[in-house]
N, C-alpha and C positions, 0 to 999 in steps of 0.2 A: 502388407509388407511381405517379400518375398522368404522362404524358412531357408534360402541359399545366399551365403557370402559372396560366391560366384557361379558363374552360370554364363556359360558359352552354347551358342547355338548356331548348329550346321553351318560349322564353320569349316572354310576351303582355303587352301595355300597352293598355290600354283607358282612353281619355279620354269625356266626354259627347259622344254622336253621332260618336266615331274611334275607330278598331283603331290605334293608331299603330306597335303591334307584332302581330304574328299567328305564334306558336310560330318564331320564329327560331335557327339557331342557329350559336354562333361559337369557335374555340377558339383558346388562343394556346400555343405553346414558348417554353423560355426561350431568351432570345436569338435573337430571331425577327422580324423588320419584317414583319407581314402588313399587309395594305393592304385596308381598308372602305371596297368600293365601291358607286356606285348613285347614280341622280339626285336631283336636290333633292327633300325631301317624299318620299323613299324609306325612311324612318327610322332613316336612320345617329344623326341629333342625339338622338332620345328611345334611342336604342339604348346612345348612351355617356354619356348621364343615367341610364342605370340602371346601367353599370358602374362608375360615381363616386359613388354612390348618391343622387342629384338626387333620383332616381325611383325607387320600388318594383312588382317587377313584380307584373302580378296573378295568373299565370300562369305556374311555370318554376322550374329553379333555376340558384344559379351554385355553381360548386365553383371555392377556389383550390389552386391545389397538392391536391388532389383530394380534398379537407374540403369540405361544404356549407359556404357562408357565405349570410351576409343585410347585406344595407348600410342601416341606417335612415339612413342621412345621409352629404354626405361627410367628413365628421372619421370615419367609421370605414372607409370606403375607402380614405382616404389611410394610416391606421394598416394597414394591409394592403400598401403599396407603392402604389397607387395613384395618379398625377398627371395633369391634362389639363394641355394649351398649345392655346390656342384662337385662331381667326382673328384676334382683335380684342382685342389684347395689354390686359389689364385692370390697369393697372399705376398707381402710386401719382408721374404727371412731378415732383411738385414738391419729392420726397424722394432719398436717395440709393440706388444699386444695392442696397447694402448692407441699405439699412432694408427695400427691394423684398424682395428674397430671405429674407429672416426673417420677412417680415410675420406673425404667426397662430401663429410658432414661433422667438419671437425665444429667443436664449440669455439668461439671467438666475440670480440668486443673491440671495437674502433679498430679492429682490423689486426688486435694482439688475440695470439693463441690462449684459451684459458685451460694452459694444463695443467694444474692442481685439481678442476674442476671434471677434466677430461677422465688424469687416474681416478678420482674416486668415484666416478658414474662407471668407468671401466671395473673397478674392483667391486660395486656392486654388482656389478652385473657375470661377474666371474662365481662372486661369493652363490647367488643365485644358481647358479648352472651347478655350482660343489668344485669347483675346482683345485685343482691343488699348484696351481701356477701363479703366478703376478704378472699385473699388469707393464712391468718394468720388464719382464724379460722379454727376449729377441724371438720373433716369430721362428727362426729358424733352427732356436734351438728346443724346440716343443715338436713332440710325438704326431704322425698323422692323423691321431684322435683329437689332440690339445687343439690340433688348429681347427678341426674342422667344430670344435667349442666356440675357438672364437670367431669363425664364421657366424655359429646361433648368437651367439655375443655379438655379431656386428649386424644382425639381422633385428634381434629385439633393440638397440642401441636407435633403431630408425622404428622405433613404433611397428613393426610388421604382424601385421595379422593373418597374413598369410604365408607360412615357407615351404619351400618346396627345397624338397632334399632329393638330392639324385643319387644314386649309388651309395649312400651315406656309409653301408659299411662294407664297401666290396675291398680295402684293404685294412681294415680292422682285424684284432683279433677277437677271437671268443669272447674272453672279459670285455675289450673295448666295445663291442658291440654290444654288451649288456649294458653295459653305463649309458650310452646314445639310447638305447631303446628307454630308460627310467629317463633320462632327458627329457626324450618327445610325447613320451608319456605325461609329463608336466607337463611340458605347452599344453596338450591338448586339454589337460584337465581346469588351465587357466585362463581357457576359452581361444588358444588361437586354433588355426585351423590347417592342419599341415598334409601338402598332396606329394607323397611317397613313389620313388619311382628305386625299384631296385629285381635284379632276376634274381634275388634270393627268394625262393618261397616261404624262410623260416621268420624271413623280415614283415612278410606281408598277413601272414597267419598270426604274428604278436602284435602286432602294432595298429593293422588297417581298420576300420569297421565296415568300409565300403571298397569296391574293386571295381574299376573300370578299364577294360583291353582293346588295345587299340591293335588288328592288324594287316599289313596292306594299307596303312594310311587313312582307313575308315574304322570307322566306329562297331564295335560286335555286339557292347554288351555292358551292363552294368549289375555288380553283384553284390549280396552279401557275402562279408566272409565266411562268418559263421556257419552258414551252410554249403558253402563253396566244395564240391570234392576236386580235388588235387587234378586229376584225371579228364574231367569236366575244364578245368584250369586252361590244363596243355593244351585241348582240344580247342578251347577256343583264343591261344593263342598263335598257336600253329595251322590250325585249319586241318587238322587230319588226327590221330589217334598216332600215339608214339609208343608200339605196341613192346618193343624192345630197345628200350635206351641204352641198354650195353650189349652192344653187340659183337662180344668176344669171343672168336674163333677157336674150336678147339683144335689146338698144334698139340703133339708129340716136339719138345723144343731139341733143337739140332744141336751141333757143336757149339760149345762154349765161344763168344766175342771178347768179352769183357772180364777179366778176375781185378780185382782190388786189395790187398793185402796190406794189415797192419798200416792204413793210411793216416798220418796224425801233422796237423797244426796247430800250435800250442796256442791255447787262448781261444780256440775256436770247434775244433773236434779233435777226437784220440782211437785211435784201433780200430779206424772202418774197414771191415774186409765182408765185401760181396760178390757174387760174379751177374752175368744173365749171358743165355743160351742163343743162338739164331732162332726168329720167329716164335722169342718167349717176351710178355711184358712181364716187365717186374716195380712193383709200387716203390717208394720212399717216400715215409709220411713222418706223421708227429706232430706235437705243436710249433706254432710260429717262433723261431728262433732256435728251435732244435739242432741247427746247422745241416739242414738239410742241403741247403744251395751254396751255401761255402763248400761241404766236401765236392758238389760237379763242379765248380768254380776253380777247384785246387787241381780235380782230376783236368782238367782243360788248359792248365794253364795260365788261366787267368788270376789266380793267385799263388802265392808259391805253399810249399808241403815241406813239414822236415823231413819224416820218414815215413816211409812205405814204398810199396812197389805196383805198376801195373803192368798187365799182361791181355796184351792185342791175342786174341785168334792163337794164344799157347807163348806167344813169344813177347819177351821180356821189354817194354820202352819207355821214353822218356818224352815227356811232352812240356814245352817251353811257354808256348803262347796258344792259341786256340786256333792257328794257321794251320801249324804242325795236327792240330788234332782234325782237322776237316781235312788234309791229307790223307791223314792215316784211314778216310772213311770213316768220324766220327761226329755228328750233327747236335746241336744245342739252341735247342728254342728257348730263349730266354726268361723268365718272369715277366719282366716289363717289355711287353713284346714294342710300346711307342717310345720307348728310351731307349731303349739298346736291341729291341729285335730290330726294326723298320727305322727308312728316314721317312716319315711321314707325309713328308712337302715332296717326294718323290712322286713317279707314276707305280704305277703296279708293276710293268715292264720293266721298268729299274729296278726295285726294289728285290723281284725275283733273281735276276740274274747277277746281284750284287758281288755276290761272293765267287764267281765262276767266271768271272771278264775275262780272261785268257784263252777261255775254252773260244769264244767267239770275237776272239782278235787274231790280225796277223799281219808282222811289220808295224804292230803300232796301231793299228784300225781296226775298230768293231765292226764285223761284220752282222750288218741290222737288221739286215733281212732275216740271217740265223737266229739273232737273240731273240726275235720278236716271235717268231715260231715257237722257238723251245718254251717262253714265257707263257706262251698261249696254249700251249699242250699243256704245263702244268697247272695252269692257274683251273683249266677245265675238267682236270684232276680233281682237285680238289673241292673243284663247285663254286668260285671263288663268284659272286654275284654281284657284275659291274655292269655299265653299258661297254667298257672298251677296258684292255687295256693297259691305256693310256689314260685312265684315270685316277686322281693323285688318292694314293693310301688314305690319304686325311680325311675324303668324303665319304670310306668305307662305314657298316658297320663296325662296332666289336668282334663280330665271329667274324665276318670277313676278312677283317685286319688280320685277325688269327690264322686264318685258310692261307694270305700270301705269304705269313711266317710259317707256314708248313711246305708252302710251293718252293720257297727260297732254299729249304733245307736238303728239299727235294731235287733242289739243281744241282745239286754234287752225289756225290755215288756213294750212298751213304752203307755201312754195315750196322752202325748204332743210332739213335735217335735218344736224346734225352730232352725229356719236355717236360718245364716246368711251370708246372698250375697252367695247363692246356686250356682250360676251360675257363678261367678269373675273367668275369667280367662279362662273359657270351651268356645270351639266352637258350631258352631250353632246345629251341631247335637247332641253331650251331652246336650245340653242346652236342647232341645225336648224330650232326655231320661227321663232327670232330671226332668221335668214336668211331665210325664207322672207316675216316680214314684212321686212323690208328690200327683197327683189326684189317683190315687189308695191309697194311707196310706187316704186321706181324704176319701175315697166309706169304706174302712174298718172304719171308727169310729175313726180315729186318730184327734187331734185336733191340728195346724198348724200354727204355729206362722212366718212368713218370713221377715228377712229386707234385705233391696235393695234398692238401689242409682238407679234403673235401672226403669221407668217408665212403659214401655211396661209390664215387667214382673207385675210387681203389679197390673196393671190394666187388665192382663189378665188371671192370677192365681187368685186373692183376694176375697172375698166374701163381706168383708168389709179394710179398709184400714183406719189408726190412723196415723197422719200426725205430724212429731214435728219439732220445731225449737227453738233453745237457748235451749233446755235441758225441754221446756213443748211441752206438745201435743195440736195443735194449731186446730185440726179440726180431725172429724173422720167424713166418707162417705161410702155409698155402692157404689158397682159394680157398680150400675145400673145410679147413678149420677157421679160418678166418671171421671173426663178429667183430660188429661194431664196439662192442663192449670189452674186449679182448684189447683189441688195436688201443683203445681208449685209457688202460691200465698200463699196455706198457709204454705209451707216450708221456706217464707221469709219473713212471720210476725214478728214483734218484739216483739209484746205480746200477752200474751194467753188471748183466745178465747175460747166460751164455743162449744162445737163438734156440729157441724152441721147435 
């Protein structure tokens, strides 16, 4: 009997005009966290569309428990053990836990639902996990931790021996991520067998035992963790040595862009006053819910302020909506770059020149030949890796997606850029793109605003770095004094502090 649960071999996916697999191969033990790594557009996603059986290979086989098998669908994947939990919890807000977790496999009896029976396999299976919810409450009103429990709750619910977790904590916070890692940690210790796809390297270093990267669509390599160096890692995800991942320019910063005075919304922040320089980046960090993106949210206009004031380039304004602020020369990449940066079911072409239609109308008509130029100088700005385009955001990867929310920002004439969490969700190699545009818009005279949960990044893009907790800003530091450990104290003050 084979010592693999599963076991895929030189298996090939071929789409019109893409290899999206080329003879890859992967194997898992019971009771086993291996970790699927590899940059965006590396074909981790068409890799675990074929283990769920989305997708049939054209090329290869899979063996479980080391029988050929064939998945024409997933209803026979998931009869095999099979379950994914995917980034972007696909769940039913306006129903209860309960109904979540049975959906597709509800219990029943001459055709009557048996929900008595339903709640109490669902509250075991809660009580199991630790959770501190019911199975009676509304999907929509639980944390994007709670659901992604009852995702594992709807995955053991179906007998799964095998889960595959993608991104499981790329919008977690610290704690929540501890709790998910003691989760999977149980699975695995209960014999199931879970294949980890995440660009966090702190997720794959606690969790994995085994590492296999996939990139370019082919196979590189299989490791252990344990002796894994980090360096070795990148290398063989990216295909080169990433010799300087931040690659921040050193400016003398120019005249002040940006002051912020006494900025306060009650119930949300109180007394933010910062400025930043032309061609200076400046951090805004802390932990999750610090009100880090409410106070750029209020400076923009997109939500309202009681008191404070802001001050353009010395002079005194007012900002209504976030129209007025892209007027005034001021750009906002959003958090959630597929909710509110991008319309995803768009082209690239649209998507950059969204905000700028004016510039390339006249009488009423776009002129298309213009748009399609300007779209195409910036999208190659940025490095934006398409065949055309004219192809729709949604087939990009994550840093891709990222590059044409920075080409989009880049179509109006910008003096400030504020980007937040730039990097959420991109692998290591966009993430090195992403910096590298970032310190060029700072060499040109751009002035830079960044927040991020992410330490490394801020201390090694920043110039200076403005620290908050509970909604004030608890300490501001340079580069040059700036530790991880420092940042980390005053993100967990309970009261403000005057800036250091």
């Amino acid at each position: 009997m084979s010592e693999y649960i599963l076991e895929l071999n030189e298996i090939t996916k071929i789409f019109p005009g893409v290899r999206a697999l080329n003879n890859v191969h992967f194997n898992l033990k019971p009771g086993e966290i291996h970790a699927l790594m590899g940059e965006n557009g590396a074909g981790k996603s068409t890799f675990i569309k074929v283990i769920t059986g989305v997708h049939q290979p054209d090329f290869g086989d899979i063996f479980y428990k080391g029988k050929k098998v064939v998945f024409n669908n997933p209803v026979e994947a998931k009869k095999y053990g099979i379950s994914a939990i995917y980034q972007h919890v696909t769940s039913y807000p306006h129903l209860t836990v309960t109904e979540n977790i049975f959906m597709g496999h509800e219990k029943q009896k001459y055709g009557r639902l048996l929900w008595k029976q339903m709640h109490a396999a669902a509250e075991k299976l809660l009580k199991q996990l630790n959770a501190s919810f019911k199975p009676t409450d509304l999907m929509g009103s639980l944390s994007v931790a709670q659901q992604q429990m009852v995702e594992i709750a709807k995955a053991l619910s179906m007998d799964a021996e095998i889960i595959i977790m993608d991104e499981p904590t790329a919008a977690l916070t610290k704690s929540e991520s501890e709790d998910l890692y003691v989760i999977t940690e149980r699975l695995r210790d209960e014999g199931k067998s879970v294949i980890l796809i995440s660009h966090r390297f702190e997720d794959m270093y606690r969790l994995a035992d085994r590492a296999t990267v996939l990139r370019d669509a082919e196979y590189i390599g299989n490791y252990n963790v344990s002796t894994l160096d980090p360096n070795d890692l990148i290398k063989a995800m990216v295909g080169r040595e990433i010799t300087d991942l931040f690659p921040k320019p050193e400016i003398e910063p120019a005249d002040e862009v940006l002051r912020v005075e006494n900025f306060s919304r009650q119930g949300f922040f109180e007394d933010i006053s910062f400025n930043v320089h032309a061609g200076e980046i400046i951090g805004l960090t802390g932990l999750v819910g610090a009100g880090r993106t409410e106070v750029i949210e209020s400076i923009f206009g997109i939500t309202d302020h009681n008191t404070g004031s802001l001050f353009l380039e010395g002079k005194k304004i007012t900002i209504n909506n976030p129209r007025t602020a892209l007027d005034m020369g001021m750009g906002h990449l959003t958090e959630d770059r597929q909710l509110t940066g991008l319309i995803v079911d768009w082209s690239i072409n649209q998507n950059i020149t969204l905000s700028e239609l004016d510039k390339f109308s006249k009488s009423g008509f776009i002129n298309v030949s213009s748009e399609r130029n300007k779209s195409k100088e910036l999208a190659e700005k940025v490095d934006v890796r398409a065949v055309s385009i004219f192809d729709k955001v949604s087939s990009l990867s994550g840093g891709n997606q990222q590059k044409v929310a920075v080409a989009k920002a880049l179509c109006s004439d910008l003096k400030l850029l504020v980007m937040d969490e730039p990097t959420k969700g991109v692998d290591i190699g966009a993430k090195a793109a992403i910096y590298e545009i970032m310190g060029n818009l700072a060499e040109q005279g751009m002035a830079i605003i960044v927040i991020s949960s992410e330490m490394p990044e801020i201390l090694g893009m920043c110039d200076r770095i403005y620290v908050m907790c509970e909604g004030r800003i608890t300490g501001e530091l340079s580069a040059e004094k700036a530790t991880q450990e420092e940042i980390l104290k005053l993100s967990m003050l309970k009261h403000h502090q005057d800036a250091v």
